[in-house]
VOVO-73227 format. One line per 2 residues: their letters; for each residue x, y, z of C-alpha. Coordinates in Angstrom, 1 decimal, padded with zeros to 4 digits. Example, Ala and Ser with C-alpha at 12.3 -4.5 7.8 and 13.67 -1.06 7.14 Angstrom:
as) 012.3:-004.5:007.8 ~ 013.7:-001.1:007.1
This chain:
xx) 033.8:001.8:-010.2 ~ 034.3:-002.0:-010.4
xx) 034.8:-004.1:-007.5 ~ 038.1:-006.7:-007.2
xx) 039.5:-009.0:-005.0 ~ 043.0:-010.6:-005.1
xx) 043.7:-014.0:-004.2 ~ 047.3:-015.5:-003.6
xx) 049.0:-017.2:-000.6 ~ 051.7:-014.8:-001.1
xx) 052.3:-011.5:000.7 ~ 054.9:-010.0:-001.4
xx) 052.5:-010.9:-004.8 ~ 049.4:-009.3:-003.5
xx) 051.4:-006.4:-002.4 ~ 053.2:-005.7:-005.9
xx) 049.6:-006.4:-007.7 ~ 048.4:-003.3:-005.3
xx) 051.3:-001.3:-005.3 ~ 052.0:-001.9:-009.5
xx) 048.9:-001.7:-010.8 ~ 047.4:001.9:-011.6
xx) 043.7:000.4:-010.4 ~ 042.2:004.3:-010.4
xx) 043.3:004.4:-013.9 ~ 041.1:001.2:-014.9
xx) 038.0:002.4:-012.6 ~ 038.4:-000.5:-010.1
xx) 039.3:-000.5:-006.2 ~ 041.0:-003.2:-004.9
xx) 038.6:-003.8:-001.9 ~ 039.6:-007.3:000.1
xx) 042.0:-009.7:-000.5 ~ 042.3:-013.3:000.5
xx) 044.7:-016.3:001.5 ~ 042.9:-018.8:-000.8
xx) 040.5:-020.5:-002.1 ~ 038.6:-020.7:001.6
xx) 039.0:-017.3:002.5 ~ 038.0:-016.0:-000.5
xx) 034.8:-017.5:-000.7 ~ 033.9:-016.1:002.6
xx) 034.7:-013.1:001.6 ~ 032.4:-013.1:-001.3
xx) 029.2:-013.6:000.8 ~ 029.8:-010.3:002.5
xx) 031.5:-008.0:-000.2 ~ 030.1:-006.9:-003.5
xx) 033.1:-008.0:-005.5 ~ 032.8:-008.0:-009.8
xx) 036.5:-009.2:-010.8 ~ 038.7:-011.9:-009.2
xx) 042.2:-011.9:-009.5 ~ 043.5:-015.2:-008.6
xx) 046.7:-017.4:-008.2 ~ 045.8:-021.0:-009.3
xx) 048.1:-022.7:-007.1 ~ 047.4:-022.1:-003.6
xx) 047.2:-024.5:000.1 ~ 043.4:-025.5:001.1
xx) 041.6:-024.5:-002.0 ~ 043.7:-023.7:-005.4
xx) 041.8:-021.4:-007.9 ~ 040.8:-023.9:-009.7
xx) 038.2:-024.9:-007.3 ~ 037.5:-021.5:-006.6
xx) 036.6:-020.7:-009.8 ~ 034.4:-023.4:-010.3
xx) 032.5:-022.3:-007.1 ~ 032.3:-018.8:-008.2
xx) 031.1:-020.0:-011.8 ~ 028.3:-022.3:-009.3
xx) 027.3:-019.5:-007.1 ~ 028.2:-016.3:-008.4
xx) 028.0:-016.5:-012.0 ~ 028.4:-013.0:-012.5
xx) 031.6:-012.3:-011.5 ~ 034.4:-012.3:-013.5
xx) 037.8:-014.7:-012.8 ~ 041.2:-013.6:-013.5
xx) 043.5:-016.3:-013.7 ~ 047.4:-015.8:-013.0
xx) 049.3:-018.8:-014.1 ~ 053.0:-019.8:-014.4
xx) 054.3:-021.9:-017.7 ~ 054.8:-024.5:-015.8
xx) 050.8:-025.3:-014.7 ~ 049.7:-023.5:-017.8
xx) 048.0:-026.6:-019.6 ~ 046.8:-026.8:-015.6
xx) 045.0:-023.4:-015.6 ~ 043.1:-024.1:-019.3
xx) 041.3:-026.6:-017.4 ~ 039.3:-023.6:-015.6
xx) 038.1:-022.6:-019.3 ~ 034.8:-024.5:-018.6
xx) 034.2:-022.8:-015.8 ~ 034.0:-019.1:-017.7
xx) 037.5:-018.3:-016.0 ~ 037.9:-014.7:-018.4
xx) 041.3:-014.6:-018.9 ~ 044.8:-016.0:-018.0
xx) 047.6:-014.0:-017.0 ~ 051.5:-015.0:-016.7
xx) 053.5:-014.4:-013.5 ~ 056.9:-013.5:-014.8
xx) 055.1:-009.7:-015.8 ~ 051.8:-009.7:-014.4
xx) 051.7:-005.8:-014.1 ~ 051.7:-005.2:-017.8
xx) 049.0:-007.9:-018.9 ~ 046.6:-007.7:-015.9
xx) 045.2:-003.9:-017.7 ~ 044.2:-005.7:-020.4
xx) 042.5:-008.6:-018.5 ~ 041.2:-005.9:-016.5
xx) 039.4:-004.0:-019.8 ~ 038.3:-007.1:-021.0
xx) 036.7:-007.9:-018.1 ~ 035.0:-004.8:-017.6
xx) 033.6:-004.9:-021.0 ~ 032.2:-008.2:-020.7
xx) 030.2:-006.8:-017.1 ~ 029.1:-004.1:-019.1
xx) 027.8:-006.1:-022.1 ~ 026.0:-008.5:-019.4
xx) 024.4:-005.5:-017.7 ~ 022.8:-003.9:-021.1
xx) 021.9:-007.1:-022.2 ~ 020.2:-007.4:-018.5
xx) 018.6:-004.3:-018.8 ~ 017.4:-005.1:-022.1
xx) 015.9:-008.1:-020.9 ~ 014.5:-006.7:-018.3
xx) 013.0:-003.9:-020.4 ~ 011.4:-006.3:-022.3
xx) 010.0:-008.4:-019.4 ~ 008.9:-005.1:-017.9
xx) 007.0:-004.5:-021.0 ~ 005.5:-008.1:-021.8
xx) 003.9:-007.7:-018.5 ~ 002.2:-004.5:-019.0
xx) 000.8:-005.8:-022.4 ~ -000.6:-008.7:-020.6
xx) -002.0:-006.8:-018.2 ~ -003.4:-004.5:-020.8
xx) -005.3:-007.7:-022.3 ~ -006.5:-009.1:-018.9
xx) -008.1:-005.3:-018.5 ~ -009.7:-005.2:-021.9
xx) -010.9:-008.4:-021.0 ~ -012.6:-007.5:-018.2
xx) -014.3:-004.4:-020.0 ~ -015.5:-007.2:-022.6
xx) -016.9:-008.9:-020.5 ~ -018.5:-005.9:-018.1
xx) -019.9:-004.1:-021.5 ~ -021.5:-007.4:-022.5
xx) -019.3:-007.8:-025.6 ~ -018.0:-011.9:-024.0
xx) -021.3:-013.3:-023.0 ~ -020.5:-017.0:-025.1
xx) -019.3:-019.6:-021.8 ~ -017.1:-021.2:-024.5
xx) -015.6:-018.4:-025.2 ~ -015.1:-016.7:-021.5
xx) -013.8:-020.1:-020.2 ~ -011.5:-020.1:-022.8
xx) -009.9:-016.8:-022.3 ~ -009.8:-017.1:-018.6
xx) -007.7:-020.5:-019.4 ~ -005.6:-018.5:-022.1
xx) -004.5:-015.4:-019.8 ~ -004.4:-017.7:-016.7
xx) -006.9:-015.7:-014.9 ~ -008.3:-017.8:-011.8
xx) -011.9:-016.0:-010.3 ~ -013.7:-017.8:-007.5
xx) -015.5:-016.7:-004.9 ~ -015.2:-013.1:-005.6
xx) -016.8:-009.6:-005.3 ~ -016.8:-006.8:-008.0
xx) -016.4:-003.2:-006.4 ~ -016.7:-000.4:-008.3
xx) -014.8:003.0:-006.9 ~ -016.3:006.0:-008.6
xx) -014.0:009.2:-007.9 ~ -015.2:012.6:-008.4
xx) -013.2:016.1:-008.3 ~ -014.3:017.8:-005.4
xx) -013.1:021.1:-005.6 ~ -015.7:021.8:-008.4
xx) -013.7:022.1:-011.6 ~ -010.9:023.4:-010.2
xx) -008.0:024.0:-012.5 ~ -005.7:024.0:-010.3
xx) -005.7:020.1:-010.5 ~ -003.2:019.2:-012.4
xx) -003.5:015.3:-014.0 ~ -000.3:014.3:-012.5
xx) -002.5:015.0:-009.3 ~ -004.9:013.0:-010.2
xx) -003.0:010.1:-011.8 ~ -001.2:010.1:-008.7
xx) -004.3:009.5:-006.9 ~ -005.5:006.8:-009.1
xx) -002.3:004.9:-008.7 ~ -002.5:004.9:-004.5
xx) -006.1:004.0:-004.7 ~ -004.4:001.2:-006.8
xx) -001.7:000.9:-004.4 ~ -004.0:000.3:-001.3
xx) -005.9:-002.4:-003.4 ~ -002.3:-004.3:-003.7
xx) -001.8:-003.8:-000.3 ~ -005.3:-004.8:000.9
xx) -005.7:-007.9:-000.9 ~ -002.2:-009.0:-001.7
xx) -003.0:-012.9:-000.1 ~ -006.2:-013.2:-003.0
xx) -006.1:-013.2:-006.2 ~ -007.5:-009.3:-007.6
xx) -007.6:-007.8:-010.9 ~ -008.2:-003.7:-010.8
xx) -010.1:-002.0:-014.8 ~ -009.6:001.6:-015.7
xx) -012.9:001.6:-017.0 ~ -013.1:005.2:-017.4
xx) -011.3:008.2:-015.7 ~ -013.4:008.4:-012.9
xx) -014.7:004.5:-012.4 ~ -012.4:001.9:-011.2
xx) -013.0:-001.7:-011.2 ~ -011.9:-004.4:-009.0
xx) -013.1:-008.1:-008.8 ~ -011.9:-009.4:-005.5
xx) -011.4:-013.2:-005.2 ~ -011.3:-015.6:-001.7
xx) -010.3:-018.7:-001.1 ~ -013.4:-019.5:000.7
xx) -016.9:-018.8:000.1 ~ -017.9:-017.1:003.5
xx) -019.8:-013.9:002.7 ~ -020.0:-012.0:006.3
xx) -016.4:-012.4:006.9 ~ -015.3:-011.6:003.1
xx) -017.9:-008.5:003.4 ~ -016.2:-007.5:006.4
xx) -012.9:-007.5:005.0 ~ -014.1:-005.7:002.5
xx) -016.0:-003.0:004.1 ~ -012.6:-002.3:006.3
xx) -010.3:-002.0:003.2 ~ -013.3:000.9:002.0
xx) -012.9:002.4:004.9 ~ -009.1:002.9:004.5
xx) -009.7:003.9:000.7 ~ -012.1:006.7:002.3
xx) -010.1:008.3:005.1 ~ -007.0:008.2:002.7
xx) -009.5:010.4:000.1 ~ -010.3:012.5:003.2
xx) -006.6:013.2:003.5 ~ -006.1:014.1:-000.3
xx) -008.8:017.0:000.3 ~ -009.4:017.4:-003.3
xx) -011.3:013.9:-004.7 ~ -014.1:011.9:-003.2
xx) -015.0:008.5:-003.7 ~ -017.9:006.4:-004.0
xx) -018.0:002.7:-003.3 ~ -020.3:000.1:-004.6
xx) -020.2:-003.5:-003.9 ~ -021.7:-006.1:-005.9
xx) -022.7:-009.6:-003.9 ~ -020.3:-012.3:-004.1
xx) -020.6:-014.7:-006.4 ~ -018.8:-018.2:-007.1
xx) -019.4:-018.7:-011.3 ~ -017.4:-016.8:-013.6
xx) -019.8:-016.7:-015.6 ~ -021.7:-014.1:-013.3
xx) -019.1:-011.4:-014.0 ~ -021.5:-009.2:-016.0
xx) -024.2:-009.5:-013.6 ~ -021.9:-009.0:-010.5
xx) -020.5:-005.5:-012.0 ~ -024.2:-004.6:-013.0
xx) -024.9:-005.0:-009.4 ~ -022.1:-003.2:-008.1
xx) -023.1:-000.6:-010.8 ~ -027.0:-000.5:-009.1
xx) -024.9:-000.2:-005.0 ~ -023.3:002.7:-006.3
xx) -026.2:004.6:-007.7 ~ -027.9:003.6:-004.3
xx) -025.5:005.7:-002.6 ~ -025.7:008.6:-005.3
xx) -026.3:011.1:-002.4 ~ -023.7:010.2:000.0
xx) -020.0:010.9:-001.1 ~ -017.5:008.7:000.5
xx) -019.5:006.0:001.4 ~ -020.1:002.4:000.5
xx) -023.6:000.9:-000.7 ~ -023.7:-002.5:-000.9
xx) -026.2:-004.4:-003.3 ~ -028.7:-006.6:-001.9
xx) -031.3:-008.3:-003.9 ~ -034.8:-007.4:-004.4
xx) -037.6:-009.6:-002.7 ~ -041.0:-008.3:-003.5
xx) -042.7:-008.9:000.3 ~ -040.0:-006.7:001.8
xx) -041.0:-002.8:001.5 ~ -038.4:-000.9:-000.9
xx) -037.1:000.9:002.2 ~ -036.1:-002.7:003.4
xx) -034.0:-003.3:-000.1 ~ -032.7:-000.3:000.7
xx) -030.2:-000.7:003.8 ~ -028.4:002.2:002.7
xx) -030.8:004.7:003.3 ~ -031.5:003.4:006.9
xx) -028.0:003.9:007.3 ~ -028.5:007.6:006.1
xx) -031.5:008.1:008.3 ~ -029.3:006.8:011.6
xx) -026.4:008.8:010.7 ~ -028.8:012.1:010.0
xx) -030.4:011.4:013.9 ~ -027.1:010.9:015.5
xx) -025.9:014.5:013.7 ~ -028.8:015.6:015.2
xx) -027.7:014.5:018.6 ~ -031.0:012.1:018.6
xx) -030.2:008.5:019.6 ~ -033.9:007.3:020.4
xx) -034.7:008.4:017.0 ~ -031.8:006.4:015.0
xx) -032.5:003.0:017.6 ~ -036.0:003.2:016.5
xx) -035.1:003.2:012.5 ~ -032.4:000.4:013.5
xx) -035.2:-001.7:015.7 ~ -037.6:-001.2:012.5
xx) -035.6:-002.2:010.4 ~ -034.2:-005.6:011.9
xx) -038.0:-006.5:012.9 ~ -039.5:-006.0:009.6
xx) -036.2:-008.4:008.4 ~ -037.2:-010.9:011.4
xx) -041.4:-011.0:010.1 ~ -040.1:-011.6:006.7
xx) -037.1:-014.0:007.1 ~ -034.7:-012.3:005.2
xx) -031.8:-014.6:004.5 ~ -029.1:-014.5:007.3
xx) -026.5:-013.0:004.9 ~ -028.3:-010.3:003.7
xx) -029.3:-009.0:007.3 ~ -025.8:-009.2:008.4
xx) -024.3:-007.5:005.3 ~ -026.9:-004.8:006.2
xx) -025.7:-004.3:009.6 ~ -022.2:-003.8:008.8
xx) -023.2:-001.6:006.3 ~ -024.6:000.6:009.1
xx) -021.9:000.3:011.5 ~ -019.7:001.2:008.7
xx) -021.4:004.2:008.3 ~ -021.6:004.9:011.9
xx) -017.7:005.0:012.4 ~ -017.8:007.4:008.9
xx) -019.0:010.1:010.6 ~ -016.8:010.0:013.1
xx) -013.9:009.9:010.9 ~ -015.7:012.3:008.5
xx) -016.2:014.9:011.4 ~ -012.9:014.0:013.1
xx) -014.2:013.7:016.1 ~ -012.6:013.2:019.3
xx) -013.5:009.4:020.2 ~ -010.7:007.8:021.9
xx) -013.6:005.5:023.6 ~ -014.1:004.0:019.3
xx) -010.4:004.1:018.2 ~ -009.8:000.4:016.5
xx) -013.3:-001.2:017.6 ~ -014.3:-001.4:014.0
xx) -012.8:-004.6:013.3 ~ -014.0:-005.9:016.5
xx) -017.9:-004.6:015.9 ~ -017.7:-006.5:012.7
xx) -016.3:-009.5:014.3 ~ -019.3:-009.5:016.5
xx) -021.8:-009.5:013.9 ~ -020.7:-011.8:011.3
xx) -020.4:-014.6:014.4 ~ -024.1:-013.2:015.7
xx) -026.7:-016.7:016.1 ~ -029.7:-014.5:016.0
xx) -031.2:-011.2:015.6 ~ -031.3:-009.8:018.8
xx) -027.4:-010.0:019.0 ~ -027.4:-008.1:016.0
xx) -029.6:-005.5:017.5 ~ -027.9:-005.3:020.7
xx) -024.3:-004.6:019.0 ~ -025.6:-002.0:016.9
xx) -027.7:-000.5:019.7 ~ -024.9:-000.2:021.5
xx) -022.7:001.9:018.5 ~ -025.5:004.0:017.9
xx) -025.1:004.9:021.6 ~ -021.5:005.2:021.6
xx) -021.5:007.7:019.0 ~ -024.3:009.8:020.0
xx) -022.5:010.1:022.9 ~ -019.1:011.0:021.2
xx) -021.3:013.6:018.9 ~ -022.8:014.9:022.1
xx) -019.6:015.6:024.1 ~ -017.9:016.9:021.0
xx) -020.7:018.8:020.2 ~ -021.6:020.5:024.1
xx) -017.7:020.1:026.0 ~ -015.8:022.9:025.0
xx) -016.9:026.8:024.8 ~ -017.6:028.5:021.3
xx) -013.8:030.1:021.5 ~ -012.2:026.3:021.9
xx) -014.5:024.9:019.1 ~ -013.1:027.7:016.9
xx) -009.5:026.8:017.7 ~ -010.3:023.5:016.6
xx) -012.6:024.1:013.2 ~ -009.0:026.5:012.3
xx) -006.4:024.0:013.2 ~ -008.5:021.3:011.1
xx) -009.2:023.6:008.3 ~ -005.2:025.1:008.1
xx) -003.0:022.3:009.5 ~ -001.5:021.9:007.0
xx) -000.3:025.4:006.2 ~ 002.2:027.3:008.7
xx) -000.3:028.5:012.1 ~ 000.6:029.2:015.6
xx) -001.0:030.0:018.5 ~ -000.7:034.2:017.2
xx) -002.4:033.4:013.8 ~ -005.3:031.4:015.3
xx) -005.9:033.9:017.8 ~ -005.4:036.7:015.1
xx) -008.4:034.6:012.9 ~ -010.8:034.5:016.4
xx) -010.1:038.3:017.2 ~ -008.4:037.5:021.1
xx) -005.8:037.7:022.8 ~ -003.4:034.6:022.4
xx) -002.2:034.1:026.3 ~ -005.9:034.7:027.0
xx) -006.8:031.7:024.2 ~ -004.0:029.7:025.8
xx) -004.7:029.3:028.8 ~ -008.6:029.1:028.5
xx) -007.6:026.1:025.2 ~ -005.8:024.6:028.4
xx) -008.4:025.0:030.9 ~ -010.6:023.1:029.3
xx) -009.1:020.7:027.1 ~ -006.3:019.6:028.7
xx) -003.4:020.2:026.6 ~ -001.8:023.0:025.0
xx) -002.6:024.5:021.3 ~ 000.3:023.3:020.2
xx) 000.1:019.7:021.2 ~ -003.7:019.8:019.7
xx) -001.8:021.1:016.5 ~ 000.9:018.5:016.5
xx) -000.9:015.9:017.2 ~ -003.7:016.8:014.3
xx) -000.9:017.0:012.0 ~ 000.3:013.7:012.8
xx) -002.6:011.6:012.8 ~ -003.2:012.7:009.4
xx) 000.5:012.2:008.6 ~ 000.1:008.3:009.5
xx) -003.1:007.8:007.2 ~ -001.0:009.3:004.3
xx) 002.6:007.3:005.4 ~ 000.3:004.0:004.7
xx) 000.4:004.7:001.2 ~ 004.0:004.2:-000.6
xx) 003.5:006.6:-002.8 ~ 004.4:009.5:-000.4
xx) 008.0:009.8:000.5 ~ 008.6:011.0:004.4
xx) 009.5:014.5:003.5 ~ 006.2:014.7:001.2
xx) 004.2:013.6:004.3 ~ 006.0:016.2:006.2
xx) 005.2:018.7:003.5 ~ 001.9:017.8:003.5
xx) 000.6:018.4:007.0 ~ 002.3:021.6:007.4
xx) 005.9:020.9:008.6 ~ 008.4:021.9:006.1
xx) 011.6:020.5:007.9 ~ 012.1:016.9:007.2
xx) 014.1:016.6:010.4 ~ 011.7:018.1:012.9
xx) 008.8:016.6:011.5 ~ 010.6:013.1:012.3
xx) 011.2:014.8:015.8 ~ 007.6:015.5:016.5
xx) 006.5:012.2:014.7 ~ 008.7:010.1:017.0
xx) 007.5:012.5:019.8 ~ 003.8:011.6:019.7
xx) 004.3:007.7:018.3 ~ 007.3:006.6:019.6
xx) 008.8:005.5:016.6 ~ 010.1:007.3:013.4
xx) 007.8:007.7:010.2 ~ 010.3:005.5:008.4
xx) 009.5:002.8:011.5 ~ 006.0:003.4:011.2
xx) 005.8:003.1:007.6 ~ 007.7:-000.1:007.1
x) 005.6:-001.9:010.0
């Protein structure tokens, strides 16, 4: 259906032009009409008009004018000229503004059709040549990116190693790298060889992994590889060569890649990151250190490891920092705080007797506190007393002036979540905890109250009210609210649509999930998606 507007200063013209002319016939809709030249211009900025059928002699602004204006600012309609023979040599003055066609009063009904078609046709041309175009943009760009990838795998595999030749390319596919990290995300099927996973499944999870980098680091300049099907590749660049606040940045944007992994259920990651790096021509060496992070963390799925360079008088435990990490996080499971503050108190006094450089002791310490709000994610723990200090913990140590403040802030994490293990682990009675391993494990299929107490083997007003006693809210706000904070990790990712969201966490009505979403946020998914 095409668009039209009719412009003439007289009543009884427009009227016979609406009346006369069989516009269903020709696939058009007359929707506005204007007085001139004036009015018709404003009506253009609101209405998505494609043909205008105008007189040329009208008070305030004559066609004429207006179809110079509509050739100036919208190009892409079409202008219908109705003419007398008296201002006929008049109206051929509009030719150079791409005025279509010219139509002549004394029987405009039976020529305007024709105008009309011709009209149409030449939209229609326009938009497959468009589309053509556009096809062929769409498609220049995914070759060059194609390059730019192959690129970087030359130059990660060692096949570019000549300067000459690097600088050159870089200059060639207008790549600009500075101050930049390489991480490498190695994904792994978790569900054991499960055939159930289809590839669509897993391409789909490859692209939002792509998706987050985007969003992540849409203000600096990034370049994501395929090097394989289960290693991706991305070199990171900042403006500025600050490495605790880049590294923190970075760390968070893991973090965010990890939980969304959690919430897929079926793939894990791996993270290494390579140091950052200022010369291009450190590319190789920076993905062959992310390469050595990531096998650093071979035992710990869904975590990061972050390369630090050898120095022979520190101890290999002290090159390390990933395993201290492990060994806090393995005394805090084991609800044993003194134990985890001694390896952290170690560890940052052996850094102090050697003088390990500032950066790499603060990299190392957000590499623990990242691991220390992992496995409270990881074990979903209750932790309202943690909820968004992350950024703030990291804050704190990239601005720390010595390293006691360093010990001191990590001290007091380690505390905070032994203390968040401990209540979680100790609070509620073995009934409750069973409640809430079964709404973890099956929120996302259809349970109730009845089928949880079926699973558990009591009776369900007995569960209720005992779930209430000693939690505080009923089994089917702890449900809801479940279902919902994993709905707002998976709404951060465009890929998911709101009724897939919905689908996922166990509510199969579109409309009722957006009740109990708006319920528990106070805003709709589509709100809290877009913001």
């Amino acid at each position: 259906m095409y668009n039209v507007m009719i412009v003439d200063d007289e009543p009884v013209i427009k009227q016979g032009l609406l009346c006369f002319v069989n516009w269903e016939a020709l696939d058009c809709k007359v929707i506005c009409d204007a007085e001139n030249g004036i009015d018709a211009m404003e009506k253009l900025a609101v209405h998505p008009v494609n043909i205008v059928l105008t007189d040329i002699k009208m008070p305030g602004m004559d066609g004429l004018e207006l179809s110079k204006l509509i050739y100036e600012k919208y190009p892409s309609i079409k202008v219908i000229i109705l003419t007398a023979f008296s201002d006929f040599t008049y109206a051929q003055a509009a030719i150079k503004y791409n005025v279509l066609d010219f139509v002549i009063k004394t029987n405009p009904t039976e020529k305007i059709p024709d105008a009309i078609r011709k009209a149409k046709d030449l939209i229609a041309q326009e938009k497959e040549k468009e589309e053509k175009l556009k096809l062929m943009e769409e498609k220049a760009i995914l070759r060059l990116s194609e390059i730019k990838e192959n690129f970087f795998k030359d130059v990660f595999n060692g096949i570019i190693v000549n300067d000459t030749l690097l600088q050159s390319k870089l200059i060639e596919l207008e790549i600009s790298i500075e101050n930049y990290f390489v991480v490498l995300f190695d994904i792994h099927n978790a569900s054991n060889g499960d055939s159930s996973i289809s590839p669509e499944d897993y391409n789909k999870f490859i692209h939002s992994v792509n998706n987050l980098l985007n969003m992540a680091f849409k203000s600096y300049p990034h370049y994501t590889v395929a090097m394989d099907r289960n290693l991706l590749v991305a070199v990171i660049s900042f403006k500025n060569y600050n490495v605790p606040v880049c590294t923190q940045t970075l760390l968070m944007t893991c973090n965010e890649i990890l939980s969304m992994a959690d919430s897929f259920m079926r793939f894990t990651i791996s993270i290494g990151l390579s140091q950052m790096h200022q010369k291009v021509q450190a590319l190789s060496v920076a993905y062959q250190e992310a390469r050595e992070a990531l096998r650093g963390g071979f035992y710990n799925n869904n975590h990061v490891s972050v390369f630090v360079p050898r120095t022979p008088p520190i101890p290999s435990l002290i090159n390390q920092p990933h395993y201290i990490a492990d060994k806090i996080v393995g005394s805090l499971k084991l609800e044993n705080p003194s134990e985890a503050i001694i390896s952290l108190e170690n560890l940052l006094e052996e850094y102090r007797s050697n003088k390990e450089p500032i950066e790499n002791i603060k990299v190392s310490c957000m590499l623990i506190a990242s691991y220390c709000y992992r496995l409270v994610a990881s074990y979903k723990l209750f932790a309202p007393e943690l909820a968004d200090s992350e950024p703030e913990v990291y804050k704190q140590i990239q601005s720390s002036r010595n390293i006691q403040n360093l010990l001191n802030i990590l001290r007091q994490l380690v505390e905070n979540v032994s203390q968040v293990v401990e209540n979680n682990g100790n609070k509620f009675s073995c009934l409750v905890k069973e409640t809430q391993k079964y709404i973890r494990d099956n929120y996302n299929k259809n349970i109730s109250l009845q089928s949880i107490a079926d699973h558990i083997h009591v009776n369900s007003s007995y569960l209720s009210r005992l779930y209430k006693k000693e939690t505080g809210e009923s089994i089917v706000d702890a449900i809801n609210k479940y279902r919902i904070e994993n709905a707002k990790k998976l709404l951060k990712d465009p890929v998911y649509k709101v009724f897939e969201v919905a689908c996922a966490v166990g509510i199969e009505d579109p409309a009722y999930f957006t009740h109990v979403f708006t319920k528990y946020t106070g805003m709709s998914p589509k709100e809290y998606k877009s913001k």
